[in-house]
N, C-alpha and C positions, 0 to 999 in steps of 0.2 A: 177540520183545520189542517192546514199543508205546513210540514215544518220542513223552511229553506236552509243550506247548509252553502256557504261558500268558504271553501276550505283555500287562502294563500299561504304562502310561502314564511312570511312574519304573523300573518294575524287571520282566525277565522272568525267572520262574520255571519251569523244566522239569524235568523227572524221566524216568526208563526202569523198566520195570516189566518182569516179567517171571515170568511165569505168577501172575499177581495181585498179587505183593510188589515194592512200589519196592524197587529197586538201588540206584538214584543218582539225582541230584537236586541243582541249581544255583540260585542265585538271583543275577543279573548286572540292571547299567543297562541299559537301556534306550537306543538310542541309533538314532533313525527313520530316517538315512541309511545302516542299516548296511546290507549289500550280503548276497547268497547266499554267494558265494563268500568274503566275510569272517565269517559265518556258519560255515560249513562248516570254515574253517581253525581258529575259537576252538571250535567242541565238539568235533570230533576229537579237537583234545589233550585235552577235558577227558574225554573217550571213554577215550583213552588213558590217564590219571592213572588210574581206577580199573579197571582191565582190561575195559573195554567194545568187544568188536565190531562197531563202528557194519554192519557183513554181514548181525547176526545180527536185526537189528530190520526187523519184517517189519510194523508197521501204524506209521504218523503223524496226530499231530489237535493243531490248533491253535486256541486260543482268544484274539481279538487285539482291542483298543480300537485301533490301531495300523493303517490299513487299508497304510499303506506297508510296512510290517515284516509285516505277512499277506501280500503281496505274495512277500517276500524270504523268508520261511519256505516257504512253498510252492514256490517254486524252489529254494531250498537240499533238499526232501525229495524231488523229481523230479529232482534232477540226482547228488544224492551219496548216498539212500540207496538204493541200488539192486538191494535184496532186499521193496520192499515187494510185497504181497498184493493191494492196492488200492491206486485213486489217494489222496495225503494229504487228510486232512479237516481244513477249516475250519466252524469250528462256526458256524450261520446257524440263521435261523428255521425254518427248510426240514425240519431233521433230526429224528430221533424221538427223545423225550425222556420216555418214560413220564409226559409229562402235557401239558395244555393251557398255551399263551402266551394269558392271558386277560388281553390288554391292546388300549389302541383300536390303537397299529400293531408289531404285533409283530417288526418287522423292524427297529424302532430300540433294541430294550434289547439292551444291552450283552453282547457274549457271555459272559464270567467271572460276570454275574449268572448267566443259565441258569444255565452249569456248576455255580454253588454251589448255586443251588435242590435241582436235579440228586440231589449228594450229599448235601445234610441231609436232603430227602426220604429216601434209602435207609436214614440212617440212624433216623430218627426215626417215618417213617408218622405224621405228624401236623401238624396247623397249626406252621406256625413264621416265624421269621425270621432269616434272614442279616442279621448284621453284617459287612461289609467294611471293615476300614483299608487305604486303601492312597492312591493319590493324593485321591481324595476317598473318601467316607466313605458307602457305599450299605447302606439295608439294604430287605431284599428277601424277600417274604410270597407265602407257599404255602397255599393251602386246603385241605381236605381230601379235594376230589376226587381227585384231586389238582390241582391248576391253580396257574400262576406268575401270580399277580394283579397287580402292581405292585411299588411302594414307593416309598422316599424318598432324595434326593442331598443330601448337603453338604461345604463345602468342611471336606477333610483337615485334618488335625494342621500337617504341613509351608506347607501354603500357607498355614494360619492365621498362621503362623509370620512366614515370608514376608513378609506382608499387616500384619504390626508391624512390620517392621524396614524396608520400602520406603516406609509410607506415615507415617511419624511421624519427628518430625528426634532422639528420644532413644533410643526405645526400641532395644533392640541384636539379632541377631540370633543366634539361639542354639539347642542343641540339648536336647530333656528329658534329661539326662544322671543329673537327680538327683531324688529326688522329695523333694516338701517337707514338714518339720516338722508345720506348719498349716496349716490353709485362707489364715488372716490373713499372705499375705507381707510382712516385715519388711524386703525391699529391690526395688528392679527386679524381681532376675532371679527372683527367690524369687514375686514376685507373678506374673509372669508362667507361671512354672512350675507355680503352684496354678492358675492361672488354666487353662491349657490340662488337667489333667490331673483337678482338680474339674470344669470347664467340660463338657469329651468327657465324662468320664462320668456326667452329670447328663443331658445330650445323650443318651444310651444308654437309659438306665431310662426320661425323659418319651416320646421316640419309642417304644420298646417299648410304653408303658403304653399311649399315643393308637391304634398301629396294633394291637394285641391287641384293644380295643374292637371296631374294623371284623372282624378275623379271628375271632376266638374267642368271639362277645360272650355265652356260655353259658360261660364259662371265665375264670379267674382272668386269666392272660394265655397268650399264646402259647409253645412252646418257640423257646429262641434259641440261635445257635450263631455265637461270631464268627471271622474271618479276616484275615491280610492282616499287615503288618510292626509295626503300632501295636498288636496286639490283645492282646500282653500286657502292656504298659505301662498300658491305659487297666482291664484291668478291676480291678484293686484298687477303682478307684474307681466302680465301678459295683456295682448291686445285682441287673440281669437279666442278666449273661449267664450262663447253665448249663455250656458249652462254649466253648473255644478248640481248634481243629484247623488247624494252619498250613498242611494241604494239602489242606488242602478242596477246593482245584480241581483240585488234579491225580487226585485221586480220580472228582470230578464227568467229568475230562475221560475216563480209565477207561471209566467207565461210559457215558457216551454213545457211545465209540468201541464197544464192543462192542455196544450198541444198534442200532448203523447198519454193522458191518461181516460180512462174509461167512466172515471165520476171526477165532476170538481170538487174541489174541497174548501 
């Protein structure tokens, strides 16, 4: 069994797979002082909860923005899981990835990019773009050589969030809980709610249409595929995305690990 780790910024995501079909699979905070050994005590049990024998897991790969919690994962899979096949993998520029990092310093993009390139690639064979919601909001362009050419960052749903209620003395701080009527909010929280929810998905379709240009410019626009905790919430209100897959990464992460390892698992 392969156990996948994608370590963000708010929240880690992991899964256990097992002869290609995820098992199980968590989504917990994030929380950067956490240690190996308190690592080790919180999945066990969750090991435990669905009859998982952390014995029987014989490959680990980590994808982390987190270089402290990459740190503490890689020790948590060298000390407790101790049927693996190979040393645990952290995913770097270094690894093989069925295509080129065709950027100026490829050692600065994000690992969960790769990962997602990764698997929309496998699924698609064709120009596209990753959308990610998740602490910010990246999306992220493949060619058709294949090659991971770039893309663009902005700040998230949450921090936008955030970023009204810290920096203004009325407005409140609040979660999309609800979606609104009309565009035209008839109060605060109503304005504010269209505001984020028109806003990101207007955000979606102009970014798609601008980087389709650069990518596809023989083609309508590119395919797009989004990810990440916000990505069903925003696309009612969007008109490009084709796909939502919430485990984009732990798929992407799958597949690089067998890419770079010596036994599947």
């Amino acid at each position: 069994m392969l156990f996948a780790v994608d370590v963000g910024n708010s929240h880690t995501v992991s899964g256990i797979y097992k002869d290609g079909q995820l098992v199980g699979n968590w989504r917990l905070q994030s929380r950067q002082d956490r240690t190996a050994d308190e690592l080790a005590i919180r999945y066990h049990g969750l090991f435990q909860m669905v009859g998982i024998n952390p014995e029987l897991i014989t490959g680990f790969i980590v994808a982390s923005v987190v270089p402290t919690l990459e740190t503490s994962w890689l020790h948590f899979a060298r000390s407790y899981l101790t049927k693996l096949k190979q040393s645990p993998l952290a995913v770097n520029h270094t690894l093989k990835f069925g295509m080129n990092i065709a950027t100026e310093n490829p050692a600065e993009v994000g690992a969960d990019r790769i990962v997602n390139a990764v698997a929309a690639w496998e699924r698609f064979h064709s120009p596209l773009i990753v959308i990610d919601f998740g602490t910010a909001i990246t999306f992220d362009c493949v060619n058709n050589e294949p090659a991971y050419v770039g893309g663009t960052i902005h700040p998230g749903i949450g921090i936008s969030l955030d970023a009204l209620a810290t920096r203004t003395a009325k407005l409140p701080r609040l979660d999309i809980d609800v979606t609104p009527d009309h565009p035209i909010g008839t109060t605060t929280v109503k304005a504010i709610h269209s505001g984020m929810l028109y806003g990101f998905g207007g955000l979606v379709d102009r970014m798609v249409q601008v980087l389709s240009r650069q990518l596809t410019p023989d083609q309508e626009r590119a395919r797009t595929i989004a990810t990440g905790g916000m990505a069903e919430l925003i696309k009612p209100y969007s008109q490009t995305i084709d796909e939502i897959d919430t485990e984009l990464t732990l798929t992407g992460l799958q597949i690089i690990y067998r890419m770079n390892s010596k036994a599947h698992d």
